[in-house]
C-alpha positions as CSV (number, residue, x, y, z in Angstrom):
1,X,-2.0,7.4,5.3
2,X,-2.0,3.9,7.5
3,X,-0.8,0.7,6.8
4,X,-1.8,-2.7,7.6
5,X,-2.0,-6.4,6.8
6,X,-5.8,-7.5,5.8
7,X,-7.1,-9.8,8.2
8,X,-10.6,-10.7,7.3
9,X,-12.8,-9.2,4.8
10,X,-16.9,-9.4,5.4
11,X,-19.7,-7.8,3.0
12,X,-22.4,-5.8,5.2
13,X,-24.5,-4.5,2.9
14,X,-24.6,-1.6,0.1
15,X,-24.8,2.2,0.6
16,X,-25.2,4.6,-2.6
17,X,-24.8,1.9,-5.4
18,X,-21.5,0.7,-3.4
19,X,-20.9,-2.1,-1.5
20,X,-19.8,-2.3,1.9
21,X,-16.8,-4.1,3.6
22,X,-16.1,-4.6,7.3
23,X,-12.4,-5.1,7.3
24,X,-10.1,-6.5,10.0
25,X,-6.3,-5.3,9.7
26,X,-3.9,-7.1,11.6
27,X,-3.3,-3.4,13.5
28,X,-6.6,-4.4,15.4
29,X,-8.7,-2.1,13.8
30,X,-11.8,-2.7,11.9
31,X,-12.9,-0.1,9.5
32,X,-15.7,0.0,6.9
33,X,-15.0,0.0,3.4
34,X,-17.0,1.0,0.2
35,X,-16.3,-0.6,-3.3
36,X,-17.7,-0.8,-6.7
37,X,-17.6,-4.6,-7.4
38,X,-15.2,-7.0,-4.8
39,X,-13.0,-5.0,-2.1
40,X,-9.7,-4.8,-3.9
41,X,-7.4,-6.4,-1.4
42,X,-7.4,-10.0,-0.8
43,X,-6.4,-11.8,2.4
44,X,-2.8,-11.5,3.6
45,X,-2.2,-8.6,1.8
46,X,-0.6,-5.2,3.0
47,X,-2.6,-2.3,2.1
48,X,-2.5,1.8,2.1
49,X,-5.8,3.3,3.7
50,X,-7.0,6.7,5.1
51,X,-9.7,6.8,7.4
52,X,-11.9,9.1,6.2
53,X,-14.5,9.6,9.3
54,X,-13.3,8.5,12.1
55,X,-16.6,8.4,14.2
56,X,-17.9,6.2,11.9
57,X,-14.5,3.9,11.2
58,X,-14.2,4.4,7.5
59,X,-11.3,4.3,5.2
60,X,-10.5,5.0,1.8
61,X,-8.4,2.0,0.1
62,X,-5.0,3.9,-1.2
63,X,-3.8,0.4,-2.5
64,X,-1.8,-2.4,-1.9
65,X,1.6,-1.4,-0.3
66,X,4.6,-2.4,-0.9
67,X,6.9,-4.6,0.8
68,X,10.4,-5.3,1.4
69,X,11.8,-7.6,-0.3
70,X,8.4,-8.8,-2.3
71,X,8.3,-9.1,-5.7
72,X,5.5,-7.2,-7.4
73,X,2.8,-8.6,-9.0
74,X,1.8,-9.2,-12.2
75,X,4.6,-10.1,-15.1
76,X,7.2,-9.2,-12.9
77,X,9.3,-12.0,-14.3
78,X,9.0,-10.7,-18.2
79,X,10.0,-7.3,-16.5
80,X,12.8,-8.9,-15.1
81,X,14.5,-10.8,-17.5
82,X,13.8,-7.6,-19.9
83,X,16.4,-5.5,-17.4
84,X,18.6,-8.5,-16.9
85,X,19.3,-9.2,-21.0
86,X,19.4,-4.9,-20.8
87,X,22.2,-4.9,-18.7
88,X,24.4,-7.7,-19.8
89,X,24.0,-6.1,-23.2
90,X,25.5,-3.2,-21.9
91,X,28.1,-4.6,-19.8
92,X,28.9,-6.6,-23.1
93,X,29.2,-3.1,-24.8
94,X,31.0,-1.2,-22.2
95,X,33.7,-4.5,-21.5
96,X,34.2,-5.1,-25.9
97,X,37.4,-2.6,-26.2
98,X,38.9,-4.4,-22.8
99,X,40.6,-7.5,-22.5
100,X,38.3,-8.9,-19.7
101,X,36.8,-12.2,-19.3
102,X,32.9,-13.5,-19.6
103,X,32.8,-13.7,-15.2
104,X,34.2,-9.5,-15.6
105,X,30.9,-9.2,-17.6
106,X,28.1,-10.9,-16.0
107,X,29.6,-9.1,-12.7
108,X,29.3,-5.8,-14.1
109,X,25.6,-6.6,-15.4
110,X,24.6,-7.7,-12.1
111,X,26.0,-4.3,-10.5
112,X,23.8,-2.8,-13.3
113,X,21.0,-4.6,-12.3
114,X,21.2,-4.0,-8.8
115,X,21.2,-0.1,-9.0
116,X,17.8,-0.5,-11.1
117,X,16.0,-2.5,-9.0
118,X,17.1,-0.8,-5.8
């Protein structure tokens, strides 16, 4: 498995009901595609891909890869505000028997919260 940043995306035709990409990755190679429908990395993104012939340049798309410090896509905001009311419910449950104050709380929840998202 490779990864790389798409640089430029171009259609060159169709092969066996699929359409083909000629894809530039910012690694400086440029490697042939095949899709059903649109190729399923845009622009700027960072992708997984395994070159499947490489006589022919080739790949297989593995999928967008993940990066550092990126939030993911999609209702990552929902997701995150689930965990973050999660874990100041527990902090709320686990500080109620001491005597601390609300700052003892939200401090522990954002502890919690870091160990789940890293």
């Amino acid at each position: 498995m490779e990864t790389s940043i798409v640089k430029n995306v171009v259609q060159v035709g169709e092969w066996n009901g699929m359409n083909k990409q000629k894809v530039t990755l910012a690694n400086g190679k440029e490697l042939t595609f095949l899709s059903k429908g649109d190729f399923k990395a845009a622009i700027g993104d960072n992708i997984n891909y395994e070159i499947t012939n490489a006589q022919y340049s080739t790949a297989k798309l593995l999928g967008k890869a993940d990066v550092p410090g990126q939030k993911p896509a999609g209702n990552s905001d929902v997701q995150l505000s689930i965990m973050r009311q999660t874990c100041i419910k527990a902090s709320a449950e686990f500080n109620a028997q001491r005597s601390v104050g609300i700052e003892d709380v939200i401090s522990d929840a954002e502890i919690m919260l870091n160990w789940i998202i890293s």
